[in-house]
TORPA-4810 file (N, C-alpha, C, O; in nm, 3 decimals):
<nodes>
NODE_1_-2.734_-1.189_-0.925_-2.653_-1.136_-1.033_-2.739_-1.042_-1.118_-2.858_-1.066_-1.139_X
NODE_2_-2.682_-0.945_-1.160_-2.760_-0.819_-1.240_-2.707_-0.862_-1.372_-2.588_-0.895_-1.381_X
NODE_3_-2.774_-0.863_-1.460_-2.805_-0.872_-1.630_-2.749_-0.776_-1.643_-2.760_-0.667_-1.587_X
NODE_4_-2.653_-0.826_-1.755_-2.551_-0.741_-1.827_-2.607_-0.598_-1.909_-2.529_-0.504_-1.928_X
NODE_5_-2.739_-0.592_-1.952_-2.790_-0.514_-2.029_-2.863_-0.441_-1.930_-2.923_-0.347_-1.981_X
NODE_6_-2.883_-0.456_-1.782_-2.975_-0.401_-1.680_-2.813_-0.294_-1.631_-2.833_-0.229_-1.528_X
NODE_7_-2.751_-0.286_-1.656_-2.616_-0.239_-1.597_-2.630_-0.121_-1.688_-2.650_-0.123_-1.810_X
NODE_8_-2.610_0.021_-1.578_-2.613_0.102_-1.673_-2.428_0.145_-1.768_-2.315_0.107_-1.735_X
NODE_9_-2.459_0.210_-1.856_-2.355_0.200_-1.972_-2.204_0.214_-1.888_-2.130_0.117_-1.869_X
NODE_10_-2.181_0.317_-1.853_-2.095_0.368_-1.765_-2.031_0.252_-1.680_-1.912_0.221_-1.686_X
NODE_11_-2.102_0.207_-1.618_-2.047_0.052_-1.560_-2.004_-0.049_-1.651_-1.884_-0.074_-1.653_X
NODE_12_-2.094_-0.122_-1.740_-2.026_-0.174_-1.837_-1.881_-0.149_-1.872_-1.793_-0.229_-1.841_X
NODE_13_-1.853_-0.015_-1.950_-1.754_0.031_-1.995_-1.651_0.022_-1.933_-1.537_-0.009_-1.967_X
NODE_14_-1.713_0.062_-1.804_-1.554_0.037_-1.708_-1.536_-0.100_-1.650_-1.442_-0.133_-1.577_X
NODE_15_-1.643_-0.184_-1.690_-1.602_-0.318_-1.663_-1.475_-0.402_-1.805_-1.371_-0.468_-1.814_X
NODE_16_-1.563_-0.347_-1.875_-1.472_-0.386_-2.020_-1.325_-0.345_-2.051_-1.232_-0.404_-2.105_X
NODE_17_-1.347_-0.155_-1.968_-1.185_-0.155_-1.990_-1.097_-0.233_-1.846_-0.976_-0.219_-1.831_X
NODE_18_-1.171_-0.303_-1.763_-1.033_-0.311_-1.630_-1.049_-0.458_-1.722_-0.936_-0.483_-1.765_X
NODE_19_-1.138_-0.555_-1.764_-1.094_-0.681_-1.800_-0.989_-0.644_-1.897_-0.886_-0.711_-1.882_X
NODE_20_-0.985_-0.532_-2.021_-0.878_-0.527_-2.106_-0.751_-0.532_-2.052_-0.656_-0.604_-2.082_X
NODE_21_-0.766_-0.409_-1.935_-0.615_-0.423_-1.865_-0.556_-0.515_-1.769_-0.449_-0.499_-1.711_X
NODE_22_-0.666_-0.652_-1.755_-0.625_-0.755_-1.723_-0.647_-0.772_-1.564_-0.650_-0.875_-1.496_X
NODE_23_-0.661_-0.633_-1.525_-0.714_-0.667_-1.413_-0.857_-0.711_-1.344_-0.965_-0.660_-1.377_X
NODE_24_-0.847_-0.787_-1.268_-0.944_-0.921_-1.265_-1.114_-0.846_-1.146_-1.231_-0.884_-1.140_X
NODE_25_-1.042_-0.740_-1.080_-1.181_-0.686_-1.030_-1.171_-0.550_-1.052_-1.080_-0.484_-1.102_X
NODE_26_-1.299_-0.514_-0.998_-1.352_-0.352_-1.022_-1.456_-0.364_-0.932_-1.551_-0.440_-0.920_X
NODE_27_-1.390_-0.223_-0.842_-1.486_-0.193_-0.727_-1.574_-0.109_-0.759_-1.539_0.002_-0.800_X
NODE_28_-1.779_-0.162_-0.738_-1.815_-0.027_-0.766_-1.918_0.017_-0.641_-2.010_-0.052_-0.597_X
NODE_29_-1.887_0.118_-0.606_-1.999_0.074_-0.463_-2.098_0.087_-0.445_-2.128_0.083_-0.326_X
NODE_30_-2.225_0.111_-0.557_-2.348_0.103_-0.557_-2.393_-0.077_-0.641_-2.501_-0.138_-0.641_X
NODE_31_-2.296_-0.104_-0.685_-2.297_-0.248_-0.686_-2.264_-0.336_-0.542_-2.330_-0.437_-0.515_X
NODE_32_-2.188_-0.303_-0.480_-2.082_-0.367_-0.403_-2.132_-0.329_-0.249_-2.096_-0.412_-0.165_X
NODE_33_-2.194_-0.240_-0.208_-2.271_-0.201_-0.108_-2.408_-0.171_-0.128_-2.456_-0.080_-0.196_X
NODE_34_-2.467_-0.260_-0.060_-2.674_-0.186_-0.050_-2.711_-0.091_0.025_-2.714_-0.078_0.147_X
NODE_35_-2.747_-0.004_-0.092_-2.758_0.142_-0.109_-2.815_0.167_0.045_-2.752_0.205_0.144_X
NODE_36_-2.946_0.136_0.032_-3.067_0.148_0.136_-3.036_0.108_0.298_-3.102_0.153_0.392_X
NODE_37_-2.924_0.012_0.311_-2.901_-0.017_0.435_-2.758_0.016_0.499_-2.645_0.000_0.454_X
NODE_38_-2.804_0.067_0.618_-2.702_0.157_0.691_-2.588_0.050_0.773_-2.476_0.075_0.819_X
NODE_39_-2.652_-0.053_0.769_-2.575_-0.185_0.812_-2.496_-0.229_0.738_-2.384_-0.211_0.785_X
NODE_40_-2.494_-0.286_0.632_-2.417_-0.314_0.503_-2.356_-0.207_0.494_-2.239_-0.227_0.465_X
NODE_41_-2.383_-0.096_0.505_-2.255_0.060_0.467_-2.167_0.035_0.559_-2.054_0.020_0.512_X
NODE_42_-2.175_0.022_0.688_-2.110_0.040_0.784_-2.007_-0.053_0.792_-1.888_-0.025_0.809_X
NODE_43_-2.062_-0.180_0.777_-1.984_-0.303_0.746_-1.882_-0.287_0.651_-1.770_-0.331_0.675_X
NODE_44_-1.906_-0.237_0.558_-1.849_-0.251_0.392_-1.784_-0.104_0.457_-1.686_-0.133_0.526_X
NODE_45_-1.797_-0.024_0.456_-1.703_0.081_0.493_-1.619_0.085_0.612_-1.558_0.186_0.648_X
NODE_46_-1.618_-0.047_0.683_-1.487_-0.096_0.767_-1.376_-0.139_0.739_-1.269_-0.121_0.797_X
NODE_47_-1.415_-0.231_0.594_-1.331_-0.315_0.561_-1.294_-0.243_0.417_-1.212_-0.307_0.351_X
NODE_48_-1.327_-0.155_0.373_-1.297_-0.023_0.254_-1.165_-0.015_0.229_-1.122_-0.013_0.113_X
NODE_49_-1.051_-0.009_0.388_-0.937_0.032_0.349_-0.848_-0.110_0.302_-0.749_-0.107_0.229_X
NODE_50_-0.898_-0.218_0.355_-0.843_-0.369_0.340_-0.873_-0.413_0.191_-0.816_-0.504_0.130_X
NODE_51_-0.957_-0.345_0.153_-1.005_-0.375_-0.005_-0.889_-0.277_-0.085_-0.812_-0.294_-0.180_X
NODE_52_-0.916_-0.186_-0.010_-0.817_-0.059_-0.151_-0.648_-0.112_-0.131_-0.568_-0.136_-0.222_X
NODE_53_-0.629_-0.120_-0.018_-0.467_-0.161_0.010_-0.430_-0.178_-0.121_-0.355_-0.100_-0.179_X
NODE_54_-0.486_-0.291_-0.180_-0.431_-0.389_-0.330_-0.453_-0.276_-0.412_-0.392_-0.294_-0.518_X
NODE_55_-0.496_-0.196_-0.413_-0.514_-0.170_-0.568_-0.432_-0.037_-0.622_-0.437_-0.006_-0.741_X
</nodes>
């Protein structure tokens, strides 16, 4: 888990406004995918469109 104050501002903010609007996640993909590995991209960008469907 990354420390709330290690999060740069921009993230925060948009974490604060999707909890306002009640919605319960927020995709971000330098959180949500590791950057550095081409494995995890590949993976996570399979399943990209099964994530967005919902939203």
């Amino acid at each position: 888990m990354i420390p709330w104050n290690k999060l740069p501002k921009s993230f925060r903010e948009a974490m604060q406004i999707t909890r306002r609007l009640g919605v319960e996640y927020i995709w971000i993909n330098s959180l949500c995918i590791i950057q550095d590995d081409s494995r995890d991209w590949e993976h996570e960008a399979a399943i990209m469109g099964k994530i967005y469907e919902q939203s």
